[in-house]
C-alpha positions as CSV (number, residue, x, y, z in Angstrom):
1,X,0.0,0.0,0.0
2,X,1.3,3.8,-0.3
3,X,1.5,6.7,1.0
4,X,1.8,10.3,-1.5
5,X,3.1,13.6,-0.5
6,X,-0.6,15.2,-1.8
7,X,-2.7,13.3,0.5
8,X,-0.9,11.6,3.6
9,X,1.9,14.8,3.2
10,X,5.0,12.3,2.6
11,X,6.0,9.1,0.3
12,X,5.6,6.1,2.0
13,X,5.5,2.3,1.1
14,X,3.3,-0.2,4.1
15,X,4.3,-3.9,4.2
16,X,2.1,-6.5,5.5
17,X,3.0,-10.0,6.3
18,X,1.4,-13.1,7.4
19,X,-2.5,-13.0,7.9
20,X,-5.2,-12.9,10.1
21,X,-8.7,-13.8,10.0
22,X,-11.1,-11.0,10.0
23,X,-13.0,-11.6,13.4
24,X,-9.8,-10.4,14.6
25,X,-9.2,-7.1,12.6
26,X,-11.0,-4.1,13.9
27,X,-13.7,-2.7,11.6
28,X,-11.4,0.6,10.3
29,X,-8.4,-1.6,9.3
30,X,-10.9,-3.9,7.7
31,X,-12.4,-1.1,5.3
32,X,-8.7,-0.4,5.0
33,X,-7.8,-3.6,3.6
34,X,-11.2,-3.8,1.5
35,X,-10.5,-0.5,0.1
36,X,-6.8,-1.9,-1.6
37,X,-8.5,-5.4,-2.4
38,X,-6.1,-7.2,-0.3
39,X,-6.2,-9.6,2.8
40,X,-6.3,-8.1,6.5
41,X,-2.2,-8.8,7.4
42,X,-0.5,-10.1,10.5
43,X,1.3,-7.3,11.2
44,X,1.8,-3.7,8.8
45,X,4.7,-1.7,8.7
46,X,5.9,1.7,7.1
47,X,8.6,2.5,5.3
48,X,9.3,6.5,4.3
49,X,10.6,6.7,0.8
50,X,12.2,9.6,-0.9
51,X,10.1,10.2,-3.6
52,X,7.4,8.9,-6.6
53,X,9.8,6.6,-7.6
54,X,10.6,4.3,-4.6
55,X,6.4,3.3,-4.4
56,X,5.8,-0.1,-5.2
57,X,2.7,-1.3,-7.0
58,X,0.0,-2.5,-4.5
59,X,-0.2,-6.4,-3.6
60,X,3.1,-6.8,-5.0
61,X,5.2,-9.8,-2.8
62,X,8.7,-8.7,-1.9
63,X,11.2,-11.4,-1.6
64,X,14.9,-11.5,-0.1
65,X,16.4,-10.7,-3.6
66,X,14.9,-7.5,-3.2
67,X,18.5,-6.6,-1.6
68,X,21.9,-6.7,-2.6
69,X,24.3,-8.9,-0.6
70,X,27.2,-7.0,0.2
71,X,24.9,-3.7,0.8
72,X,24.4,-2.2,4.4
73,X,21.0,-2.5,6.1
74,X,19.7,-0.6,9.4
75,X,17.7,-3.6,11.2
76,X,14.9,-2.4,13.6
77,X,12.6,-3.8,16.3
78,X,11.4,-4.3,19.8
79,X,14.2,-5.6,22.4
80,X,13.6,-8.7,25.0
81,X,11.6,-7.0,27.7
82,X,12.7,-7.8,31.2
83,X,10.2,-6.9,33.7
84,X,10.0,-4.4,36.5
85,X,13.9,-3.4,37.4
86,X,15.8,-1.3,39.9
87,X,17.9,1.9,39.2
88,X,21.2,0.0,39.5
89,X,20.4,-2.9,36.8
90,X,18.4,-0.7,34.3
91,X,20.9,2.4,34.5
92,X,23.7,0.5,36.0
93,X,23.7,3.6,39.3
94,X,26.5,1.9,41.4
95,X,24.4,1.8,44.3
96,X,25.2,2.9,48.6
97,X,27.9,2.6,50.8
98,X,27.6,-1.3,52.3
99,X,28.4,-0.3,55.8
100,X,29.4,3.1,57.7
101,X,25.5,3.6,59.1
102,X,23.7,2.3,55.8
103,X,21.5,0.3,56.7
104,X,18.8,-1.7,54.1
105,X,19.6,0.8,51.6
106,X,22.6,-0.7,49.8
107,X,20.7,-0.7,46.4
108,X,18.3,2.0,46.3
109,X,18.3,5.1,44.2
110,X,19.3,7.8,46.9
111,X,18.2,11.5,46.2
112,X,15.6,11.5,43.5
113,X,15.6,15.6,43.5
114,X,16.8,18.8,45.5
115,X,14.4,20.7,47.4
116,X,14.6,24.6,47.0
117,X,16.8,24.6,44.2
118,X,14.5,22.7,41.8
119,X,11.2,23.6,43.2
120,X,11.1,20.9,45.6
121,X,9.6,18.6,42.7
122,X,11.2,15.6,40.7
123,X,12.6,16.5,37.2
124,X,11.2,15.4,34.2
125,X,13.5,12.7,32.8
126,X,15.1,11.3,36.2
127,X,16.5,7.5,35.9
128,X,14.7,5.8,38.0
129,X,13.4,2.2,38.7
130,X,11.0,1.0,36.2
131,X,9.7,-1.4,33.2
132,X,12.8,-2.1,31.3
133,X,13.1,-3.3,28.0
134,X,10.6,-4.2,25.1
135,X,11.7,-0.8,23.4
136,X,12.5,-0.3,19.6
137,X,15.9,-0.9,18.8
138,X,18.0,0.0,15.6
139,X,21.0,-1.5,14.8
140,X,23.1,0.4,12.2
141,X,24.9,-0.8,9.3
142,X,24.9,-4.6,9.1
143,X,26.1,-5.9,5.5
144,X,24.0,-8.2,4.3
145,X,25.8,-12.0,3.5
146,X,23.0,-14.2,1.9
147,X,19.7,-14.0,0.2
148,X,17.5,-16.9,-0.2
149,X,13.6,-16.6,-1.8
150,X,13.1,-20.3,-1.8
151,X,14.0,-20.2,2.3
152,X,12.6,-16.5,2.7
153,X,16.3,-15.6,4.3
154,X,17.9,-12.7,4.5
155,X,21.1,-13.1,6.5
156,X,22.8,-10.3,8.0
157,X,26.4,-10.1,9.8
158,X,25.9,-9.1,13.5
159,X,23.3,-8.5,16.3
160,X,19.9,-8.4,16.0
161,X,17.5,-6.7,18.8
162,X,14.7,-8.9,20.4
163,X,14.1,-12.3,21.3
164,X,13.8,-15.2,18.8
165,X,10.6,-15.3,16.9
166,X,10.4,-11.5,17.2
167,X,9.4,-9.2,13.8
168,X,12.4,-7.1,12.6
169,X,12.2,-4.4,10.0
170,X,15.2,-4.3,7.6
171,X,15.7,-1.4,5.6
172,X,18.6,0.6,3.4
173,X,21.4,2.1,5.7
174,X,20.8,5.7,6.6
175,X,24.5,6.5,7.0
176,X,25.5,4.4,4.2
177,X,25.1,4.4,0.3
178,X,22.5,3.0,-0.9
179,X,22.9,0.2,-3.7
180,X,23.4,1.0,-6.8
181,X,20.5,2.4,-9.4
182,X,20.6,-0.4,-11.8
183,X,20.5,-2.6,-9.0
184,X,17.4,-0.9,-7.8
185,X,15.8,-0.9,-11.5
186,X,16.4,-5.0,-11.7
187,X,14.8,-5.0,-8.3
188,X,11.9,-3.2,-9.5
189,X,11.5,-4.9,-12.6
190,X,11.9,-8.0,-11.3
191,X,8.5,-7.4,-8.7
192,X,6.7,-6.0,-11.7
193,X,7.0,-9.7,-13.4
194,X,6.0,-11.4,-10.7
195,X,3.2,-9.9,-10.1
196,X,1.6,-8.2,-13.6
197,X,-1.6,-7.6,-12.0
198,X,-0.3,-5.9,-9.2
């Protein structure tokens, strides 16, 4: 599906995969999908593109040969969440004295805010405990090794974020060059005779 500059205000290219019955898709997302003639998806993401020329044709598949191995991709998604934790595992504070009067406090936080000074309030912003985790992550400039359609594999040289079985969203390197045009034209091409109806 897209997104133009004269109605949504930018370019944009959203990517469904998997699918999902439609008892479970609210009613709006279901005129959505009715509205491009396609199946309600598993899960929808958004890609920003620079211009007219990076859309896709609606209902077209992409496949792993849709990059270039060698090229450099930025992989994004949600890290393993880990619960409720205190101020010395999630910011890694280094925690009280362990004797000299302390007593039952070795871990806690400490002085949260000044009094006067500060308006005798809490700052906006201040480390403390809480839910840490299950926060997007993006991972910069992985080269990409292998590409396999018939497997659905795209294999990438480092880290990834998030636990196994989690969604991740690979796209072109911000801080790197992007492949080459005719590259991208074969790319383009090729989707187009997959999927003439698109």
């Amino acid at each position: 599906m897209r997104k133009t500059r004269q109605r949504h205000g930018y370019w944009a290219v959203q990517v469904g995969h998997g699918g999902r019955t439609a008892r479970n898709v609210t009613s709006p997302m279901l005129g959505y999908y009715e509205a491009k003639g396609l199946a309600p998806s598993y899960e929808l993401a958004e890609f920003q593109v620079r211009g007219e020329e990076g859309l896709l044709p609606v209902g077209a598949q992409l496949l792993p040969d849709w990059f270039k191995v060698g090229q450099d991709v930025d992989v994004k998604g949600n890290s393993r969440g880990m619960g409720f934790a205190g101020g010395m595992k999630r910011w890694g504070f280094s925690g009280q004295e362990a004797s000299h009067g302390n007593s039952k406090n070795h871990r806690t936080l400490g002085s949260t805010g000044g009094s006067q000074g500060s308006g005798s309030r809490v700052l906006p912003g201040k480390k403390m405990p809480g839910r840490m985790g299950n926060q997007s992550v993006t991972v910069q400039n992985l080269k990409v090794m292998q590409v396999d359609n018939e497997l659905g594999l795209v294999l990438v040289s480092g880290p990834v974020p998030g636990p196994k079985g989690r969604t991740l969203r690979i796209q072109d390197a911000k801080k790197r060059r992007p492949p080459s045009w005719p590259h991208r034209e074969k790319a383009l091409e090729r989707i187009k005779e997959r999927h003439p109806d698109a």
